[in-house]
C-alpha positions in Angstrom: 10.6 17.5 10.9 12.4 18.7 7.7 9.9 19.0 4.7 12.7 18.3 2.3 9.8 16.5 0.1 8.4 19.5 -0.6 4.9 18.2 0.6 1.9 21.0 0.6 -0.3 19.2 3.0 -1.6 15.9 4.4 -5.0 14.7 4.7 -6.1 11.4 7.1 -7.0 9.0 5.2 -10.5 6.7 5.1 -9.9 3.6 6.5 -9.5 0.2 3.9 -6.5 1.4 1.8 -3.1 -0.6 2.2 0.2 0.0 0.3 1.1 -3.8 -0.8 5.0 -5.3 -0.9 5.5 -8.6 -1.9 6.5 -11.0 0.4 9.6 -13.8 -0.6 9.3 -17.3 0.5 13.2 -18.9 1.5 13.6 -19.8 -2.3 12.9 -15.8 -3.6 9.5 -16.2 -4.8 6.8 -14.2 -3.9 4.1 -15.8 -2.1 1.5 -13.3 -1.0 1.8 -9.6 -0.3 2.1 -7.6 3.3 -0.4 -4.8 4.1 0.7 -1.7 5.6 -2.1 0.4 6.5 -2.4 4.1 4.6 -3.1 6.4 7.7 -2.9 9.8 5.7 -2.2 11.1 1.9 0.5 13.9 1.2 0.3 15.9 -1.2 4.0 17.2 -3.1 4.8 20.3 -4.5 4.3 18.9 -8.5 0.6 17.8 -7.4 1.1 13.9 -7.1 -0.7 12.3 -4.0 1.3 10.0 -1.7 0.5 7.5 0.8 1.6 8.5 4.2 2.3 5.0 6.8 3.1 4.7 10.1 6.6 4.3 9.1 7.0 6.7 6.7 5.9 8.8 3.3 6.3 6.7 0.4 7.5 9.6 -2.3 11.0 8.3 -2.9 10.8 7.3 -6.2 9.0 4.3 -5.4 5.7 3.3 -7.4 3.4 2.0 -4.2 0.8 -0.7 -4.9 -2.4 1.0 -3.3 -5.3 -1.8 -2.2 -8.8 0.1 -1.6 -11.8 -0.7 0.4 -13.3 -2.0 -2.7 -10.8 -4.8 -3.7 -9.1 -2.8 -6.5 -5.0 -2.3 -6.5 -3.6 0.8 -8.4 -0.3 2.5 -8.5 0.5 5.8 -11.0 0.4 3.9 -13.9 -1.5 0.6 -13.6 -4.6 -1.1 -12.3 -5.2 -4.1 -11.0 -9.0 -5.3 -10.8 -7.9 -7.5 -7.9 -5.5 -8.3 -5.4 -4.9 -11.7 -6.7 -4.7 -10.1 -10.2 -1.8 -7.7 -8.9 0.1 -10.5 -6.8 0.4 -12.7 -10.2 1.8 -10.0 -12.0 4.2 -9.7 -9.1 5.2 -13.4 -9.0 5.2 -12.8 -13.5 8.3 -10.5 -13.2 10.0 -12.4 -11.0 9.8 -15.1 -13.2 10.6 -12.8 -16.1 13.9 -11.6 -14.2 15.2 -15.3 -13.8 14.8 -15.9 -17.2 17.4 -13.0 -18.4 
């Protein structure tokens, strides 16, 4: 494996957090959310914490949704008290984008 990430270290993660993507009915709208479990957390080179899935490290300059144990949804720079909350902002810029 190449560690052209720079990451420092990963940790396992506790079980309950998810990284969220919105799923798209046949029209484009979003219509509820997919789970992916988080199985670890890296840690980079400039200090940020990243979820680590079965598939992949998500540190490619996407901004992952995180669901907790405890109901909450956060990424770097928002929080969500709610899953519910989160998914209608989701469905909010879609609507947003159509309107431009």
């Amino acid at each position: 494996m190449l560690n052209d990430d720079k990451i420092l270290f990963v940790t396992p993660a506790l079980p309950g957090f998810y990284v969220l993507s919105p799923c798209h009915d046949e029209a484009g709208a979003i219509c509820e959310a997919s789970r992916e479990p988080v199985v670890a957390w890296a840690l980079d080179e400039i200090g940020c914490t990243w979820p680590v899935t079965v598939r992949e490290v998500l540190n490619h300059g996407k901004d992952p949704a995180i669901l907790c144990p405890d109901g909450q949804v956060f990424n770097f720079d928002s929080e969500w008290d709610s899953l519910p909350d989160w998914l209608e902002e989701q469905k909010a810029k879609v609507r947003h984008a159509k309107l431009r």
